[in-house]
Legacy VTK file of the C-alpha trace (Angstrom):
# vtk DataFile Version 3.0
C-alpha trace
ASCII
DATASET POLYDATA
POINTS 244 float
76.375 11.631 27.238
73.010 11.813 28.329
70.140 9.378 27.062
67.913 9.694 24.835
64.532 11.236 24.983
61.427 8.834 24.113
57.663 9.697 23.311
56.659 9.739 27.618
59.345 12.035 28.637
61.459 9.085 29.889
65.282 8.397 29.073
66.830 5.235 28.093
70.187 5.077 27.766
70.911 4.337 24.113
73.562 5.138 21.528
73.653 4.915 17.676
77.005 3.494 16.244
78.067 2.506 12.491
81.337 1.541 10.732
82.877 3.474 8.297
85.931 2.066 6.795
87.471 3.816 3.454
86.552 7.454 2.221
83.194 6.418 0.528
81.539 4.998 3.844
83.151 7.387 6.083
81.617 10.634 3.858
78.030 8.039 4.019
78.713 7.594 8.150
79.494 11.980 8.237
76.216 12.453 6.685
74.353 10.103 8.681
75.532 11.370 11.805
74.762 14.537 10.918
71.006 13.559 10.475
70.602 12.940 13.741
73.245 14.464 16.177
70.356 14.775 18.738
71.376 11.526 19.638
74.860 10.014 21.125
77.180 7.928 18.315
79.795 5.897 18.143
81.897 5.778 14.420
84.689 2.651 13.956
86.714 4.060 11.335
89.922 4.235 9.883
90.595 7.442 9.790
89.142 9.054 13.060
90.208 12.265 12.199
87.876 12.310 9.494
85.119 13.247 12.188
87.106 15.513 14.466
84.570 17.997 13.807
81.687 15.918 15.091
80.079 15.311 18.944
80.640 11.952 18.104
82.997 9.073 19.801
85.396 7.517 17.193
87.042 4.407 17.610
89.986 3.628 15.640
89.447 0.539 13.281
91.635 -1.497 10.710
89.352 -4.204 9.234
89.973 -8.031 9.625
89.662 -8.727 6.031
88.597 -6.894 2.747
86.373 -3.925 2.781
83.939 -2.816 0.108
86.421 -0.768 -1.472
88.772 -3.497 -2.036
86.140 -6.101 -4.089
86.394 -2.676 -6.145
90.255 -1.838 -6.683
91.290 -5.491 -6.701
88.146 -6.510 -9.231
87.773 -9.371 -6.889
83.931 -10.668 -7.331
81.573 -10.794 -4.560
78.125 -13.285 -3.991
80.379 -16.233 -4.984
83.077 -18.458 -3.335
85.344 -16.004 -2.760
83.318 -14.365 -0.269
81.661 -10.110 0.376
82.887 -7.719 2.761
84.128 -8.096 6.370
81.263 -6.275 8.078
81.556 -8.917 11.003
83.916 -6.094 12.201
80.694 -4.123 12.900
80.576 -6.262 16.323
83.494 -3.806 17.153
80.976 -0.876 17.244
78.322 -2.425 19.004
81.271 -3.412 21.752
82.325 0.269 21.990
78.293 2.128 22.472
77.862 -0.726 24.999
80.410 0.175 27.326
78.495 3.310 27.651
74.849 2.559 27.146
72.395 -0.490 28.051
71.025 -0.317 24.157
73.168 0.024 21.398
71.509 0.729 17.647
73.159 0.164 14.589
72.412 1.911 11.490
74.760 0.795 8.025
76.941 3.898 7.026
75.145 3.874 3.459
71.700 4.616 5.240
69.838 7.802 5.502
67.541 8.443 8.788
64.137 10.751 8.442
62.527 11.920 11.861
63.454 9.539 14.157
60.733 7.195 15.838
60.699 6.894 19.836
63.364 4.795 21.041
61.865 2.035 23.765
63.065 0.335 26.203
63.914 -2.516 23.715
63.956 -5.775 25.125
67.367 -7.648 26.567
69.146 -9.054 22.964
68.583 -8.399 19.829
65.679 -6.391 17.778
65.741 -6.748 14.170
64.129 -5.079 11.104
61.276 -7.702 9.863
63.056 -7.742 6.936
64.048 -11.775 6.912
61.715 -13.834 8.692
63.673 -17.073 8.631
65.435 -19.141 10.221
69.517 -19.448 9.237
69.082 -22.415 7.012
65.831 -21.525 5.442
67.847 -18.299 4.478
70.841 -19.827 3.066
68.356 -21.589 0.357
67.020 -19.136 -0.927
69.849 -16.371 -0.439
73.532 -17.154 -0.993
73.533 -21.093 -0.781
76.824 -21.151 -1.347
77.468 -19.745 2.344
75.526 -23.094 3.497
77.995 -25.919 3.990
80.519 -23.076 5.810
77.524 -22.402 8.267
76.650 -26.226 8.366
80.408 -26.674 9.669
80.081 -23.199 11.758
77.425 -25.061 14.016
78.822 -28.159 14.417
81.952 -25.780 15.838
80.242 -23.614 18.199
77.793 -26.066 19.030
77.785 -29.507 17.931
74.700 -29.798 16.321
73.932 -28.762 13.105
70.293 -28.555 13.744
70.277 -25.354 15.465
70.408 -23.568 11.944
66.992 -25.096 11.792
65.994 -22.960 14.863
68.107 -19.745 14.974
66.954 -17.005 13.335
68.639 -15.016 10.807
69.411 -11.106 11.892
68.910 -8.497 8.917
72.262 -6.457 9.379
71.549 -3.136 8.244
69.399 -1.653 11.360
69.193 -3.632 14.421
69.437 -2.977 18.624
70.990 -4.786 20.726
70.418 -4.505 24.561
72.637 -5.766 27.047
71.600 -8.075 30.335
75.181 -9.288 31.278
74.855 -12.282 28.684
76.428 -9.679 25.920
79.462 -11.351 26.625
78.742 -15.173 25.434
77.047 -13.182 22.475
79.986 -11.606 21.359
82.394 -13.997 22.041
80.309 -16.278 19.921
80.283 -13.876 17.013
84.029 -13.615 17.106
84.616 -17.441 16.760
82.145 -17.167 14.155
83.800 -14.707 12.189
87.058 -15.368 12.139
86.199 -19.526 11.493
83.708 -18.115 8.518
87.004 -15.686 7.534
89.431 -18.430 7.321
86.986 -19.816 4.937
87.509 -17.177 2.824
83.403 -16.394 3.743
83.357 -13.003 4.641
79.976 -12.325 4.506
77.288 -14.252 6.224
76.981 -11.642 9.516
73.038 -12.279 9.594
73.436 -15.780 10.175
76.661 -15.607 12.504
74.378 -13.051 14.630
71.601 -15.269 14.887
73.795 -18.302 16.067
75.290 -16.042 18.693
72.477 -15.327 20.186
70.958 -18.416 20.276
74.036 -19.487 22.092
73.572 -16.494 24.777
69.982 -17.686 24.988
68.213 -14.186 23.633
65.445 -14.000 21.107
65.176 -12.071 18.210
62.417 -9.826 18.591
61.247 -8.252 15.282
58.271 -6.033 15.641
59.901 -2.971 17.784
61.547 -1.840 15.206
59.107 -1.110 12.761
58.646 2.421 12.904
62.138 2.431 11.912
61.356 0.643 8.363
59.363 4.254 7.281
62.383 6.296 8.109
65.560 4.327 7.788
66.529 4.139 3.819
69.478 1.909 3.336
71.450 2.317 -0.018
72.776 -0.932 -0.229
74.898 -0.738 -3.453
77.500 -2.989 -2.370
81.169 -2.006 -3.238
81.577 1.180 -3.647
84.658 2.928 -5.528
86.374 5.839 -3.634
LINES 1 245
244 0 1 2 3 4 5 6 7 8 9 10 11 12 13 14 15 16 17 18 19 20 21 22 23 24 25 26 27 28 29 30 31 32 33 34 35 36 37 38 39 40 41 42 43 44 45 46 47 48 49 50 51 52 53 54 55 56 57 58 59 60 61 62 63 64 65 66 67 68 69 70 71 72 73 74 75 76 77 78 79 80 81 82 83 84 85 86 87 88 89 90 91 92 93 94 95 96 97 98 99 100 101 102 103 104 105 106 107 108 109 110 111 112 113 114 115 116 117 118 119 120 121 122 123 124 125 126 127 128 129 130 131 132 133 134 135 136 137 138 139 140 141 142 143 144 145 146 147 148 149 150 151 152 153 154 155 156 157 158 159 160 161 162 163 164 165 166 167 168 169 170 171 172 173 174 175 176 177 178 179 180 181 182 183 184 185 186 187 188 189 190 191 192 193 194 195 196 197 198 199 200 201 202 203 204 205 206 207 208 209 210 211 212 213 214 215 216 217 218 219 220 221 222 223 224 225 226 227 228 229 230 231 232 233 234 235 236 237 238 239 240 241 242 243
């Protein structure tokens, strides 16, 4: 796949990728790839064939835990206790356009993309929308406090000290790069001991924060002003569960 064209002429080698699990999201992740098949994808999906007729790279998915859908045809709330979607599986993705590119970008299957901004040569780690400009804890009060004591116990896992949700930034999910510089490893493997502790919880939600704590364990920042030419022409539905 070749790379992708920015405003000087240059290439960097960069790949979009979403996840698309159950017919709603993977009719959402059809039509955003076909916005903007300029570009190399990669889908995680559950039905792969569903995009046979696409340039893009499926990989095939089955979630770790309940999607959107289900909250839906079980009538099992969401925002509470019992927990939101298993979009930690989007790490999956981001795995997959990584074995293939040094920048991987992904965009939520419910989102729509205008003319696409220049793509840079984004920094090593993560770049995130300005959309939450807080750190983990300072999120958690204000936004899903009932998440907190899981996350409290999360750090005190991966790292022993519950402190670092004082200093680790949480990661707005819906659009967001990540480039690799070998440490993509630790990040990953952080973010999979993160999910499936927060899973076993029965917190399925929460990716933000788990994303932040990973990286502060593979010692990136979280840059959040290279992105935000991407804020005028990324529109993300957000609806939540959606029935098929």
């Amino acid at each position: 796949m070749a790379g992708v064209a920015v405003a000087a002429g240059a290439a960097v080698s960069a790949c979009f990728c979403t996840m698309a699990i159950d017919a709603p999201y993977r009719q959402r992740a059809r039509t955003l790839c076909q916005g903007a098949l300029a570009v190399p994808w990669v889908v995680l999906t559950d039905v792969p064939g569903d995009f046979a007729d696409l340039p893009v790279r499926t990989v095939a998915h089955q979630p770790t835990g309940p999607m959107a859908a289900d909250y839906v045809r079980r009538a099992i709330a969401t925002g509470n206790s019992t927990g939101a979607a298993a979009y930690h599986d989007k790490r999956f993705a981001l795995q997959a356009a990584l074995e293939q590119f040094d920048t991987a970008i992904f965009l939520d299957a419910d989102s729509s993309v205008g003319a696409l901004p220049p793509i840079a040569r984004y920094p090593a780690g993560l770049v995130v929308l300005p959309v939450v400009r807080d750190s983990i804890a300072g999120h958690l009060r204000t936004c899903g406090g009932w998440r907190l004591p899981d996350f409290v116990a999360l750090a005190r896992k991966l790292t022993g000290d519950a402190s670092i949700l004082d200093r680790a930034r949480w990661c707005h999910e819906a659009c967001y790069a990540i480039t690799r510089d070998g440490r993509e490893a630790v990040f990953f493997e952080a973010w999979g001991r993160g999910a499936a502790f927060l899973q076993a919880r029965q917190t399925f939600s929460g990716e933000g924060g788990v994303m932040g704590l990973a990286a502060a364990m593979a010692g990136w920042e979280v840059e959040d002003t290279l992105l935000t030419a991407w804020a005028r022409t990324v529109s993300h539905e957000g609806l939540g569960p959606t029935p098929a």
